[in-house]
Backbone bond lengths (Angstrom), bond angles and torsions (degrees), N, CA, C in turn:
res aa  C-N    CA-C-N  psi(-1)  N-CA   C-N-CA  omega(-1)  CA-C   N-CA-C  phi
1 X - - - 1.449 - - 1.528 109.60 -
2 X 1.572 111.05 -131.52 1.431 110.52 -170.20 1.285 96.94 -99.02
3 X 1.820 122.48 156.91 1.333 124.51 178.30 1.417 92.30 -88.34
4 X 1.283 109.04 165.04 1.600 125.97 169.08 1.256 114.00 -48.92
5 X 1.493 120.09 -43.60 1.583 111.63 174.04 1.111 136.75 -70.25
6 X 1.830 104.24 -14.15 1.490 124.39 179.10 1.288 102.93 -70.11
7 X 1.755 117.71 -42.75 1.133 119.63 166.49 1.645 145.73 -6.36
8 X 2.015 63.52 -94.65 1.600 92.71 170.58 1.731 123.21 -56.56
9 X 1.541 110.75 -39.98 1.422 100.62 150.69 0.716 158.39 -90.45
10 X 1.371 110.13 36.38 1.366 141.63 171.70 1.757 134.40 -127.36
11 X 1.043 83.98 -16.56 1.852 115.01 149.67 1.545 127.35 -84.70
12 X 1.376 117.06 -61.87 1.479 124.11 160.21 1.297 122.42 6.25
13 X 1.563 99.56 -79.47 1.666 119.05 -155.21 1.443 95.49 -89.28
14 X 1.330 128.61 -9.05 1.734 111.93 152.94 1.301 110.98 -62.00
15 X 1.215 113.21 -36.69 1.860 115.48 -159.33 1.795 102.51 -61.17
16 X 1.334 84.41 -71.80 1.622 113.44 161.11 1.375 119.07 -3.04
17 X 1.860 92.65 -78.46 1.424 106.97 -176.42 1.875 107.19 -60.97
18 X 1.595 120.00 -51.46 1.407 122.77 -156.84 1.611 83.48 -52.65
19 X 1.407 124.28 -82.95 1.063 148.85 -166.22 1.833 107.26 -24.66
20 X 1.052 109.98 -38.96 1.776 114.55 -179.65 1.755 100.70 -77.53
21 X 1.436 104.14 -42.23 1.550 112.98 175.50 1.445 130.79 -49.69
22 X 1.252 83.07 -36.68 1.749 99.09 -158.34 2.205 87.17 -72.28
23 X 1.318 112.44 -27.00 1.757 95.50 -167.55 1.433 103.43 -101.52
24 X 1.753 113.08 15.81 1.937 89.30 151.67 1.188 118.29 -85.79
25 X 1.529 98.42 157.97 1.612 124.63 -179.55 1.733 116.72 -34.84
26 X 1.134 118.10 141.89 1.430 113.01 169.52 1.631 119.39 -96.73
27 X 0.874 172.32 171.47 1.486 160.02 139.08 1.612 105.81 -65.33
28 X 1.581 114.90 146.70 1.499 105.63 179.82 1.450 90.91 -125.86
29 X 1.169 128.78 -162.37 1.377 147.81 -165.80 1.638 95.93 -90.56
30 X 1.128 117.19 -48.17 1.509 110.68 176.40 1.916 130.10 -79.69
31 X 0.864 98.33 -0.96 1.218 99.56 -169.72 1.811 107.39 153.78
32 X 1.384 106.62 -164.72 2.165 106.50 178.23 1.105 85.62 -89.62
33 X 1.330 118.51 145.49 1.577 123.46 144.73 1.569 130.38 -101.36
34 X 1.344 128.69 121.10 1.460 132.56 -165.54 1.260 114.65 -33.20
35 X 1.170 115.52 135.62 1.664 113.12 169.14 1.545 104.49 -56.57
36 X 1.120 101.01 158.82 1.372 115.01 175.90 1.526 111.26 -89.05
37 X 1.882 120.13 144.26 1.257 107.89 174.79 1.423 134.15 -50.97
38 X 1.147 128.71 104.45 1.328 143.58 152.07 1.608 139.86 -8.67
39 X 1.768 108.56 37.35 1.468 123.57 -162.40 1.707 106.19 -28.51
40 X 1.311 137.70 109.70 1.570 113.90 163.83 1.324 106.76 -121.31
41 X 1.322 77.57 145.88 1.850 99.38 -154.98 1.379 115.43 -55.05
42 X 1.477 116.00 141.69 1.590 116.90 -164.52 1.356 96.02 -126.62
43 X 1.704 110.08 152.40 1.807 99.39 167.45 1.585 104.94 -83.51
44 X 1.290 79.21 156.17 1.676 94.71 177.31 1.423 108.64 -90.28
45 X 1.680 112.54 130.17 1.302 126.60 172.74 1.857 111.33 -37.04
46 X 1.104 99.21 110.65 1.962 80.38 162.66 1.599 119.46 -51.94
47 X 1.553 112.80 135.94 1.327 99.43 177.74 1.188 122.24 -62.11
48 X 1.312 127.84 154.01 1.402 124.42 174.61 1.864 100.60 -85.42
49 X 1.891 90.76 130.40 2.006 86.36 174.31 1.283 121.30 -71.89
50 X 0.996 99.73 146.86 1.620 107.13 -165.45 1.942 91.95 -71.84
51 X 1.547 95.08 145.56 1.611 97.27 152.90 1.334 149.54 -18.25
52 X 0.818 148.26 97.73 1.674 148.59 -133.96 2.281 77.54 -94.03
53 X 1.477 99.12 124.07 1.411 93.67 166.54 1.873 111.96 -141.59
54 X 1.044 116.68 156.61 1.539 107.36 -173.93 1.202 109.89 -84.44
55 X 1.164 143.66 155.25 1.631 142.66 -178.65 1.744 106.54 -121.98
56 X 1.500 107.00 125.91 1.240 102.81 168.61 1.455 108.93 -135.45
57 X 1.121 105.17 148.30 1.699 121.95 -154.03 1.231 122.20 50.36
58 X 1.294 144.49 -128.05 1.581 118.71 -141.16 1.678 101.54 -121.56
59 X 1.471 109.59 136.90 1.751 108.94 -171.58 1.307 111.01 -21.90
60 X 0.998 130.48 166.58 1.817 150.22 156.02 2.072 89.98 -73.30
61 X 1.395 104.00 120.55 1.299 121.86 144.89 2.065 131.14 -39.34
62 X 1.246 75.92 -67.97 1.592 90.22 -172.46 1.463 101.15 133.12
63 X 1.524 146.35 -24.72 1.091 137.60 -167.05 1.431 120.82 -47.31
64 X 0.773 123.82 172.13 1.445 136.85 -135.82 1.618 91.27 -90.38
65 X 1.501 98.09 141.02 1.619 118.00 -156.81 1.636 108.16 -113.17
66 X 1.692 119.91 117.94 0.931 132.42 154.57 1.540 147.78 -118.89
67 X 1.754 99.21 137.84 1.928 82.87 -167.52 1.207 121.14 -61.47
68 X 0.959 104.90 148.85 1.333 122.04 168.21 1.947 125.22 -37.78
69 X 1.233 112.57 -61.66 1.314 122.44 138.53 1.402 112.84 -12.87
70 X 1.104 142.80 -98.15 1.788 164.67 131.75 1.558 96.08 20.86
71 X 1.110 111.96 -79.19 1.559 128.71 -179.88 1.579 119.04 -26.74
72 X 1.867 99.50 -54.21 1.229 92.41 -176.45 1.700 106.93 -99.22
73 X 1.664 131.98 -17.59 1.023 109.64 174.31 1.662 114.82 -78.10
74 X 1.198 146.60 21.39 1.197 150.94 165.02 1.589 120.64 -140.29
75 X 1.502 93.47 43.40 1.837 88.89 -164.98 2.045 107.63 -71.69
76 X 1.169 111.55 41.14 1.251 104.66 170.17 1.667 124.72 -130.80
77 X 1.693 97.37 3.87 1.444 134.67 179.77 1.065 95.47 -90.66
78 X 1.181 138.53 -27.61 1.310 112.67 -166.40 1.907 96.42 -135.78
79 X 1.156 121.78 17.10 1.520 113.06 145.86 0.842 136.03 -45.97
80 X 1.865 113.17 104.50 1.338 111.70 163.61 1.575 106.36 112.19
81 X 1.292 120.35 -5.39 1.463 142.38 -173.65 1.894 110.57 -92.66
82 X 0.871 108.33 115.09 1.721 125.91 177.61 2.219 72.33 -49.74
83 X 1.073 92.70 137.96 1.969 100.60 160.11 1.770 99.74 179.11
84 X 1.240 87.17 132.31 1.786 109.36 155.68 1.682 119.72 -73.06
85 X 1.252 118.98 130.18 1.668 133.80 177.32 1.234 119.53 -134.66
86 X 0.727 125.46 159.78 1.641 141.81 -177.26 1.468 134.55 -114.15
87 X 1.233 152.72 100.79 1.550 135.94 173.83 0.937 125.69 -153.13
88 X 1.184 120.12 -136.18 1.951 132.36 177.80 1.113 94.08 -127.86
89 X 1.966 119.88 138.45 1.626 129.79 126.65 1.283 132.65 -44.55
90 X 1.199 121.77 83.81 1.193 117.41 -172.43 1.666 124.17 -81.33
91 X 1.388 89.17 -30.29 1.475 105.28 160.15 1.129 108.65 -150.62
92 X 2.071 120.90 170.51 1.484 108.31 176.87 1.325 86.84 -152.47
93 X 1.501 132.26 168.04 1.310 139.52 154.17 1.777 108.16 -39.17
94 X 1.624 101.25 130.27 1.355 95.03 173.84 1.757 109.85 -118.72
95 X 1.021 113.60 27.88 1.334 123.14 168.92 1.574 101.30 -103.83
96 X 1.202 131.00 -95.16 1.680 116.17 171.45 1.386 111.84 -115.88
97 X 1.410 149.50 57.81 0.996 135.69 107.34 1.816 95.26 111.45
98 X 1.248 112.81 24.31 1.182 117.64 -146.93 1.480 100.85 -97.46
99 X 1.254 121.29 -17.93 2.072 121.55 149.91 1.595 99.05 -148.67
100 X 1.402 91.12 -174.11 1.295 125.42 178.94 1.357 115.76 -142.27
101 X 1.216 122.69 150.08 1.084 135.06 -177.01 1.583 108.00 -114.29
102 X 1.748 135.95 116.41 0.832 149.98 -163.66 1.419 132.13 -100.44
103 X 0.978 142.00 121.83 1.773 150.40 175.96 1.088 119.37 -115.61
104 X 1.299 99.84 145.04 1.980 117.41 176.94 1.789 91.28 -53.15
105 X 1.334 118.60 145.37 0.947 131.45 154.12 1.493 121.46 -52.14
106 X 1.521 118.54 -41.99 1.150 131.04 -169.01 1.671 115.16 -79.35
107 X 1.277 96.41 -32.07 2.129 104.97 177.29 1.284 101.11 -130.42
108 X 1.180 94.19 119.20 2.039 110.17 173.24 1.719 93.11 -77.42
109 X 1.421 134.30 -27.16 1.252 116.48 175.39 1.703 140.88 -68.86
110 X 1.788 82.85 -14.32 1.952 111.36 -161.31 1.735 87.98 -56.46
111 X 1.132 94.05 168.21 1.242 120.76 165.13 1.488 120.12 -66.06
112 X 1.443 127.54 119.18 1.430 112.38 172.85 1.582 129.64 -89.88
113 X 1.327 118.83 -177.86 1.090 124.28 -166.03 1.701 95.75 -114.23
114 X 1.486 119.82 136.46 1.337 119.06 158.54 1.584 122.60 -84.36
115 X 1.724 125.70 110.74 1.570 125.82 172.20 1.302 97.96 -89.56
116 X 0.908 112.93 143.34 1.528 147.44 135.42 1.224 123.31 -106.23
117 X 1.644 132.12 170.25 1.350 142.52 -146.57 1.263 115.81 -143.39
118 X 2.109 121.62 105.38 1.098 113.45 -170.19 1.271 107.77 -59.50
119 X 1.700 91.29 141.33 1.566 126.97 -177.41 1.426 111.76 61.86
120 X 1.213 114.76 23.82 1.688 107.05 -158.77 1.815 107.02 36.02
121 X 1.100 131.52 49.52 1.448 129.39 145.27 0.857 134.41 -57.83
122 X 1.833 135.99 -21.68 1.609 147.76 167.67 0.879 84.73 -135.32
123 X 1.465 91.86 -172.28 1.893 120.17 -167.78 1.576 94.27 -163.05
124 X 1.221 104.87 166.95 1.676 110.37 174.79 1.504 104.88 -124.83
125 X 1.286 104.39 151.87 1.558 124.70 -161.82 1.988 97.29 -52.40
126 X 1.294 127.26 170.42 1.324 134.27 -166.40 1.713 93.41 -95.33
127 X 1.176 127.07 -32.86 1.395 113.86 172.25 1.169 115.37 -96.19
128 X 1.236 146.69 53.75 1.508 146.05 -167.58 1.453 97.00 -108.31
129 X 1.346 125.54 27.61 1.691 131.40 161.27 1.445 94.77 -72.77
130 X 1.607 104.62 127.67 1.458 102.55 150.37 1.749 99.90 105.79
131 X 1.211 127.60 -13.94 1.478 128.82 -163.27 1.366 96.74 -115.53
132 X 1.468 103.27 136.62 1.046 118.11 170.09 1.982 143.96 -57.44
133 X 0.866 138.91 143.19 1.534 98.83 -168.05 1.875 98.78 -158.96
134 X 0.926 83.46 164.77 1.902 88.80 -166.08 1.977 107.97 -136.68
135 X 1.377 110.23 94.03 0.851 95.58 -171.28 1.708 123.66 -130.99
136 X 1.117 117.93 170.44 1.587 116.49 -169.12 1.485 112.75 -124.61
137 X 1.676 132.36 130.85 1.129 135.85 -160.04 1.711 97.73 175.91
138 X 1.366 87.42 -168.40 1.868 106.00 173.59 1.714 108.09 -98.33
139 X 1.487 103.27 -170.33 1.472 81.26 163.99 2.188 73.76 -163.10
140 X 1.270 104.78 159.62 0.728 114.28 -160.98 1.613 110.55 -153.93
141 X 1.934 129.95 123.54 1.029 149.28 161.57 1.500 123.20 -44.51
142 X 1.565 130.56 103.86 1.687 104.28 -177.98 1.518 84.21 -153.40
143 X 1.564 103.22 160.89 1.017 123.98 160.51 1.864 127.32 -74.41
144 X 0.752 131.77 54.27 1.795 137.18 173.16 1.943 101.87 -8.60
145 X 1.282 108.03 123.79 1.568 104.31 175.74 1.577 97.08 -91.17
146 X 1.709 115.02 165.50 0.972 117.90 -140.60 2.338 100.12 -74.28
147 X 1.836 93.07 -22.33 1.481 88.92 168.87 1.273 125.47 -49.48
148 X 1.132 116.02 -30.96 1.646 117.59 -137.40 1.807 86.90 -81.82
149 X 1.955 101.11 -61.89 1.235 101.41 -170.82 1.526 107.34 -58.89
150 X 1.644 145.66 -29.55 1.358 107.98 154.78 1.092 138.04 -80.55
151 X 1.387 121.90 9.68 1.553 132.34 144.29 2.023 113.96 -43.33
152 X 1.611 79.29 -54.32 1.808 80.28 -167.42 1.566 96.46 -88.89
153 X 1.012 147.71 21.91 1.098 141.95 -177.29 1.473 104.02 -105.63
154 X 1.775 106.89 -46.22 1.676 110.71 179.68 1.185 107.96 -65.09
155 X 1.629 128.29 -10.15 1.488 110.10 -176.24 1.305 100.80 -103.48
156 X 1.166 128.29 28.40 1.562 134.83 -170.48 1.609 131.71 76.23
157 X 1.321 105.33 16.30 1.243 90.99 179.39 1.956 120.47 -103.62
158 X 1.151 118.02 135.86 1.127 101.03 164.02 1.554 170.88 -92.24
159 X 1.376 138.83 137.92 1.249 121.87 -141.09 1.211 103.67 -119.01
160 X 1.762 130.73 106.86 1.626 126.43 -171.33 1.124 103.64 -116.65
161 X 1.651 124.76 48.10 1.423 105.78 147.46 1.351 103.46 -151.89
162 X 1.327 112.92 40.77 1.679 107.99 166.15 1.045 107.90 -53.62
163 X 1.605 99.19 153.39 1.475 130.01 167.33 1.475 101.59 -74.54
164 X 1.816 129.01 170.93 1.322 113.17 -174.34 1.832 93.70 -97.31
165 X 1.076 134.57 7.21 1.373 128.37 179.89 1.912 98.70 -90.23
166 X 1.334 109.54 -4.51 2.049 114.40 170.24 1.630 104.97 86.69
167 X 1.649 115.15 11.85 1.453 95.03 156.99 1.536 96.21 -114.48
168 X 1.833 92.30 -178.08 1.896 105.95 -162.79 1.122 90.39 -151.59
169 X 2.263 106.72 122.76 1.622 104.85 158.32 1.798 117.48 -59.13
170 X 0.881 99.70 119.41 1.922 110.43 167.86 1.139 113.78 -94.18
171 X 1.364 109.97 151.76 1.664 115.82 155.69 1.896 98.04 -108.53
172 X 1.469 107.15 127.00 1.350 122.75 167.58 1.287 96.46 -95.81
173 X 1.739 89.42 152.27 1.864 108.65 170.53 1.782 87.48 -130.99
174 X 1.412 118.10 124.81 1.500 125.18 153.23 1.301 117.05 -106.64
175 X 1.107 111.90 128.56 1.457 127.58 -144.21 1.847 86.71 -116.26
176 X 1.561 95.37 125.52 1.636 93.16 151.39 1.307 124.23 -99.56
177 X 1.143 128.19 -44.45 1.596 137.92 159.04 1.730 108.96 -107.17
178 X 1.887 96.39 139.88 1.058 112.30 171.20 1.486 126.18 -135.15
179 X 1.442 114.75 98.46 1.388 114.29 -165.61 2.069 110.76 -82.72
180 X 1.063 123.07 106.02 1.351 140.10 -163.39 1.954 109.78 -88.74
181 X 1.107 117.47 116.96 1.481 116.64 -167.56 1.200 81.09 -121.03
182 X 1.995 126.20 150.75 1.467 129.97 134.57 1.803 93.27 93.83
183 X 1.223 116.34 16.93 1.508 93.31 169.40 1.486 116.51 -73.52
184 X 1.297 107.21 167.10 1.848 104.35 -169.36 1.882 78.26 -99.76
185 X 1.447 136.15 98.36 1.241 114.60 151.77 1.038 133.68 -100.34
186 X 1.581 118.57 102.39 1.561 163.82 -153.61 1.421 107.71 -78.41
């Protein structure tokens, strides 16, 4: 019979033709009415793949997403609220991995945020300085007693707004999932 290409060129220029047909104007009762715009078909961009990032503890939801910025100048708005954030490791526990300390992406000077990890169930790798990370949790207002902050102080982290009696109001972020982009793993 016919080969496939005989087919196809012979099928084609119906498509072609209906398809060009189908977007002239119709006449209405009042007058012509404009053709309608004329979609012609475009290729579609390949998507670009998303970032390859490691995940530790439990997927990202989707809940409702705030900058980082936002986060820390109103950290009492959003106590206690399931929310997604964004930043830099600026520092992390280097004994087991047991927080991180967080920054706006945009100012390495801003103020960071202290994560921790519901229930301590994960931990993040000992070099996770420097990687980016996107994560979802509560965040929560407290006073730090004066142990804790030299607890977190001996593991390197730092604390610039003690009180002079050695505790510091914090804003905590507990993170249930933490998706990690850009670690240097060395």
């Amino acid at each position: 019979m016919f080969s496939r290409t005989t087919v196809a060129s012979l099928v084609l220029p119906f498509f072609v033709f209906a398809c060009a047909s189908a977007a002239e104007p119709q006449p209405t009762g009042e007058g012509t009415a404009k053709a309608p715009p004329v979609a012609t078909p475009t290729e579609t961009p390949a998507e670009t793949p998303a970032e390859p990032f490691e995940l530790f503890g439990a997927e990202l939801t989707g809940s409702s997403e705030v900058s980082f910025e936002e986060l820390l100048a109103k950290p009492k708005d959003y106590a206690g609220k399931k929310l997604t954030t964004s930043g830099v490791v600026r520092q992390n526990c280097l004994k087991r991995g047991c927080w991180m300390d967080v920054r706006p992406e945009s100012d390495r000077s801003a103020l960071s945020l202290t994560v921790r990890f519901r229930n301590y169930k994960f931990f993040v790798p000992l070099n996770s300085r420097g990687a980016r990370v996107k994560m979802e949790g509560t965040l929560k207002v407290r006073m730090m007693t004066a142990e804790e902050v030299t607890h977190m102080e001996e593991e390197g982290a730092t604390i610039t707004n003690k009180n002079p009696d050695g505790t510091a109001e914090t804003a905590e972020f507990t993170a249930y999932g933490v998706e990690m982009r850009g670690r240097n793993a060395q």
